[in-house]
N, C-alpha and C positions, 0 to 999 in steps of 0.2 A: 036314459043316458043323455037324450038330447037336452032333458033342462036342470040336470046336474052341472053340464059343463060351464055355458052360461052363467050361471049360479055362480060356482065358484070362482069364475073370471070376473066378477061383479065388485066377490068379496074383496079377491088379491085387488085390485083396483082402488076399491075402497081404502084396504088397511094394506100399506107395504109392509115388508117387514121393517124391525128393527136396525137394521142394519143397512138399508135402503133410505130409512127415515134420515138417520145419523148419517149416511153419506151428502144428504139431500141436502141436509140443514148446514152441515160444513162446508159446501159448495157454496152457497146464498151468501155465508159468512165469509169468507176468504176478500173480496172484494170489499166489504167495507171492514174488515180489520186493517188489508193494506189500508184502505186509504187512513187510517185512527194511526196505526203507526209512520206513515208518512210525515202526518202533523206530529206524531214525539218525536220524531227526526230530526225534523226540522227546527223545533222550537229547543233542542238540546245541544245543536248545531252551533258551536264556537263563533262561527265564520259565515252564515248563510249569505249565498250569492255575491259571495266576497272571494275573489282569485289573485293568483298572484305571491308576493311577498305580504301581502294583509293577510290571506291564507295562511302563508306557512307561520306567522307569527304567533298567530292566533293557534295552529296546530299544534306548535313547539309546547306551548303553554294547557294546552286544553284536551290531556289523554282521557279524563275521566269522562267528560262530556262527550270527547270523541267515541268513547266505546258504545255510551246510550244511542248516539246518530248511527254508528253504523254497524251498529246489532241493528235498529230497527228498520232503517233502510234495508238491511239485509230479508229480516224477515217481509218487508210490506211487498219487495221486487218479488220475491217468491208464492206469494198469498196474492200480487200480481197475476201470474201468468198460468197459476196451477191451474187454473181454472180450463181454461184453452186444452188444457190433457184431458183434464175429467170427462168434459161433456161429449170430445170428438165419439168414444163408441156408442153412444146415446145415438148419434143420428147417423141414420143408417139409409136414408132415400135423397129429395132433393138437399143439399146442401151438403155431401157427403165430403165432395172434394175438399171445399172449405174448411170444413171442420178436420181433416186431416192435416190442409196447410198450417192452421193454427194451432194442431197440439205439433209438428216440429217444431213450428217456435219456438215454442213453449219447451219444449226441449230441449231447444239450443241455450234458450238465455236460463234453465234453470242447470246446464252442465259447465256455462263459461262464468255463471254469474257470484257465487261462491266466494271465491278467493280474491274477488277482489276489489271491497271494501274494506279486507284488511291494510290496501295501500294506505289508509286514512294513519293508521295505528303507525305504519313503520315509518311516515312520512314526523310525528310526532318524535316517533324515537332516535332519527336524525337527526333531530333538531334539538332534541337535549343534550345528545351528545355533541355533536360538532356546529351547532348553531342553525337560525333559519334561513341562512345563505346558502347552504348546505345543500337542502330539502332540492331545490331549483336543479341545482350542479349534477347531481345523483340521478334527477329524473329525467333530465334530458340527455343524460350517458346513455339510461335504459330507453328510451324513446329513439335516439341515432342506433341503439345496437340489436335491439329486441324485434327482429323482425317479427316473432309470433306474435306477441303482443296486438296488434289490431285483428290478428285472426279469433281470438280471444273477446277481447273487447267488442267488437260487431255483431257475432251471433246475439252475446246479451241485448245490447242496443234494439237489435232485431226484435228479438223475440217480447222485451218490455213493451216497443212500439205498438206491433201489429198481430202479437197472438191473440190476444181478449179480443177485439176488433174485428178480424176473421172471426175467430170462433162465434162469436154473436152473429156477426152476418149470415154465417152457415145456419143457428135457430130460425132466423126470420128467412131465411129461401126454404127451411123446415118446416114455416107458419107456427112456429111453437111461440115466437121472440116477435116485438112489433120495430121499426125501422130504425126505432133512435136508441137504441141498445148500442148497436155497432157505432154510432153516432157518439153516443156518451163516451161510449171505452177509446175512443178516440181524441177526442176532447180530454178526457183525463190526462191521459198522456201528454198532448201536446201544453195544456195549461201547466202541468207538472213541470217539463222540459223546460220552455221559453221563461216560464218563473224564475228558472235556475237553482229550483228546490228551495224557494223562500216561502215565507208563512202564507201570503195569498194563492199562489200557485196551488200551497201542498192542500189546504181548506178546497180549494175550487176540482180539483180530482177527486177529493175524499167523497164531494158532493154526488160526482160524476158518478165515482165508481160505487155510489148507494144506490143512483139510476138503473145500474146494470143488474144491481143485485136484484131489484126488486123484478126484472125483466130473469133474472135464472129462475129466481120464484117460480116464476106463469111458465116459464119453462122446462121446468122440473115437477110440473104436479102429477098425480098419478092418472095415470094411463097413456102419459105420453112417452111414454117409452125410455125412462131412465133408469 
């Protein structure tokens, strides 16, 4: 009995299952799909890093485009953060805390973040109907009157920022992840944001967030505990 068990613990080690693999590989994947739909985001993008009434002009006119930008933003914020949920029950010793702080983020911004890239879509439909002067007058009614609205708006914010970021940090206090995991998933972000979702920014995350993938990799192989 004593060199069956060994044994066997060698094998499962060796071959996970099927369903272990495919969770494995879908994990690694999620970060650099965000970052690939990021860039069709952005290059479908009517208006990148254009605010204002160049905005709404541009919106009034550009539903078909808008639908590609913010389907895909939609999907790459989500292939963002899922991450941060996944791996929290994986680590179970030092970095536990961490890794819990990061899948509520991850939480947060995958339950506020949903509905509301369809602003893009009704901000367009404004503006066909009553003009691009319009767009401005409407959202600054719901901005004076919508107190929920930031409560809304910030969990997302939140959880894009600094879910991945934590959760990385918590692999490498796991020794599973090396230091610039947490580093990258951070830098994505921040290159993402201050770009203001234009084409260099959205390239320069996509980059980051292959950095990290390649860090789930080594921390997702078998016998570490995933």
């Amino acid at each position: 009995m004593s060199t069956i068990a060994p044994t066997l613990a060698a094998v499962d080690a060796a071959a996970p299952p099927l369903a272990v693999r495919l969770r494995r590989w879908a994990l690694i994947a999620m970060p650099v799909a965000a970052g690939a739909l990021c860039i069709v985001a952005t290059v479908a993008d009517p208006a990148p890093g254009v605010d204002g009434m160049g905005m709404y002009e541009a919106y009034t006119t550009g539903m078909e485009a808008l639908q590609i930008k913010s389907f895909s933003f939609h999907w790459a914020y989500a292939l963002w953060v899922l991450p941060a949920l996944l791996v929290a029950a994986s680590v179970r010793g030092r970095g536990r805390l961490l890794a819990n702080i990061g899948a509520v983020l991850a939480l947060f911004g995958l339950a506020t973040m949903p509905g509301m890239l369809m602003v893009d879509w009704i901000q367009s439909a404004i503006g066909q109907l009553y003009g691009a002067e319009a767009i401005g007058e409407v959202f600054d009614l719901v901005d004076q009157q919508a107190w929920a609205l930031p409560l809304l708006r910030t969990p997302a914010i939140l959880g894009l920022t600094f879910a991945l970021p934590i959760a990385t940090w918590a692999l490498v206090r796991a020794r599973r992840a090396r230091w610039w995991a947490p580093v990258a998933a951070f830098l994505a972000c921040a290159a993402f944001m201050l770009s203001a979702a234009t084409l260099p920014g959205t390239i320069a995350a996509a980059v980051l967030l292959t950095i990290v993938a390649v860090e789930l990799e080594r921390a997702t192989r078998p016998g570490s505990g995933f």
